[in-house]
C-alpha positions in Angstrom: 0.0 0.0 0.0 1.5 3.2 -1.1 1.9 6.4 1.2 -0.7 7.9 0.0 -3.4 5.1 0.8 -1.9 5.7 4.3 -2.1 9.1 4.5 -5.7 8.8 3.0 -6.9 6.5 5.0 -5.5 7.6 8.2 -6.8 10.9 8.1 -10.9 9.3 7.9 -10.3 7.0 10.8 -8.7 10.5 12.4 -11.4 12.5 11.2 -14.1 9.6 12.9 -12.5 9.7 16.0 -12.6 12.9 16.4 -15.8 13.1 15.5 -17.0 10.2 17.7 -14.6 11.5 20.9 -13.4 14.7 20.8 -10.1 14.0 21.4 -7.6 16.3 19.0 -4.7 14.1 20.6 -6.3 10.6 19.8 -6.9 11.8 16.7 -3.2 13.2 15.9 -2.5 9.7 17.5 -3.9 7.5 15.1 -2.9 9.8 12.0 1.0 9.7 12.9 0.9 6.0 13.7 -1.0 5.2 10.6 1.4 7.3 8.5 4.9 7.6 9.6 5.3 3.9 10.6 6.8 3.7 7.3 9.8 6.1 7.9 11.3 2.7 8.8 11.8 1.9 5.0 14.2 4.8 5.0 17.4 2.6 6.7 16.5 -0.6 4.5 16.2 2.1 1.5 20.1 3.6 2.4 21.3 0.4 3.7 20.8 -1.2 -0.5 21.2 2.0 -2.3 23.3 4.0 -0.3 22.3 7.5 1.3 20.7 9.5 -1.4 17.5 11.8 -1.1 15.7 11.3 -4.2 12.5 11.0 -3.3 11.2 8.9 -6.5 13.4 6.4 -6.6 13.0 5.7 -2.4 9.2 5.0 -3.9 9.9 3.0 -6.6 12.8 1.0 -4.9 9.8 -1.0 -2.4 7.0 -0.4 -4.8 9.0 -2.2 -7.7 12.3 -3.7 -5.8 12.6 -6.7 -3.6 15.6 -5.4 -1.2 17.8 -8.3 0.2 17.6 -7.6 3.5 14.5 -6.0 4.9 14.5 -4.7 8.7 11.6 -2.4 9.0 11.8 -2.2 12.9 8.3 -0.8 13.2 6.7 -3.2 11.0 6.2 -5.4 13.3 2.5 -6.7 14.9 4.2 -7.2 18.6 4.6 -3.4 19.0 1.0 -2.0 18.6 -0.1 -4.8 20.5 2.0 -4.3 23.2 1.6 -0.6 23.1 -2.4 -1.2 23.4 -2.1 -3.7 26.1 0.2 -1.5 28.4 -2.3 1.6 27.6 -5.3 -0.6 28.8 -3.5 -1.8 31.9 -1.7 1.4 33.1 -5.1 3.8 32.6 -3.4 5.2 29.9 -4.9 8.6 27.7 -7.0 7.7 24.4 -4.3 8.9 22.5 -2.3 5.4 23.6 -5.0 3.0 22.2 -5.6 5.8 19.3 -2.2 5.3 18.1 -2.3 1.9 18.4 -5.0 1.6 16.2 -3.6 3.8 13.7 -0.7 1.1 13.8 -2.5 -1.7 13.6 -4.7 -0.3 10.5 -1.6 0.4 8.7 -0.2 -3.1 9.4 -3.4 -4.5 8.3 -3.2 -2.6 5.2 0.2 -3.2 4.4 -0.1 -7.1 5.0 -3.6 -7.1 2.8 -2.1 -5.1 0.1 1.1 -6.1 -0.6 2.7 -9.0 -1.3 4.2 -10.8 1.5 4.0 -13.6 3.7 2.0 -14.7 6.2 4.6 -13.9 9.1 6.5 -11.1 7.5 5.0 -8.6 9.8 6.2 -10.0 12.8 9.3 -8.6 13.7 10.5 -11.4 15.9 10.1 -14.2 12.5 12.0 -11.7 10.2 14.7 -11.8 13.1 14.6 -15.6 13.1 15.3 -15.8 9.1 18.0 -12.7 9.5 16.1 -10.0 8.1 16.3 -11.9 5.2 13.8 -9.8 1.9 13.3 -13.1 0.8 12.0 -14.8 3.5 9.2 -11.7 4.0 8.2 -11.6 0.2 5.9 -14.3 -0.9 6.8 -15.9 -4.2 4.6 -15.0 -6.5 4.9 -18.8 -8.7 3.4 -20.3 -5.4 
């Protein structure tokens, strides 16, 4: 799913939120989480191609590219879920579980969307194959 699905997306389930609590920080919450999870692509993106800033070719490289070695630190379905969980049992603010939606949804949409494995959001299986790109991506003969 490309950035601006994200950013599309992210801003209705911000806009409902608000509009069903209130909260501006919730809100803000769910529409950072849902959106700028994917500054992780950036190191994967330097790491393969070297530190460059051309904007295009960072999109194309995931949108066409299969990188080698894939470590996306925040693509991973442990940290929303643990960030929910310790928001329910500390009494955290809305804006906790608010941004752990936004993560979720953008996991959810990434894992629908593109193509990949069954596991490769789970940052503890990527670890266990070494960040390996081929282990995440699902073969598209299969």
């Amino acid at each position: 799913m490309d950035f601006s699905e994200h950013l599309a997306l992210s801003a209705a389930g911000s806009a409902a939120l608000y509009l069903a609590t209130g909260d501006v920080a919730a809100a803000l919450a769910f529409s950072v989480t849902g959106v700028l999870v994917d500054s992780d692509h950036v190191w994967d993106y330097w790491r393969e191609t070297g530190f460059n800033l051309r904007r295009q070719a960072f999109l194309d490289f995931f949108a066409v590219g299969r990188p080698r070695h894939l470590l996306i630190p925040l693509h991973g379905w442990e940290w929303p879920l643990a960030l929910a969980v310790a928001g329910l049992a500390l009494g955290g603010p809305l804006w906790v579980q608010a941004a752990a939606a936004g993560w979720l949804l953008h996991l959810g949409l990434d894992q629908r969307y593109n193509p990949l494995g069954p596991f490769s959001y789970s940052f503890f299986f990527r670890w266990r194959v070494g960040f390996s790109g081929e282990a995440v991506f699902e073969d598209p003969a299969a």
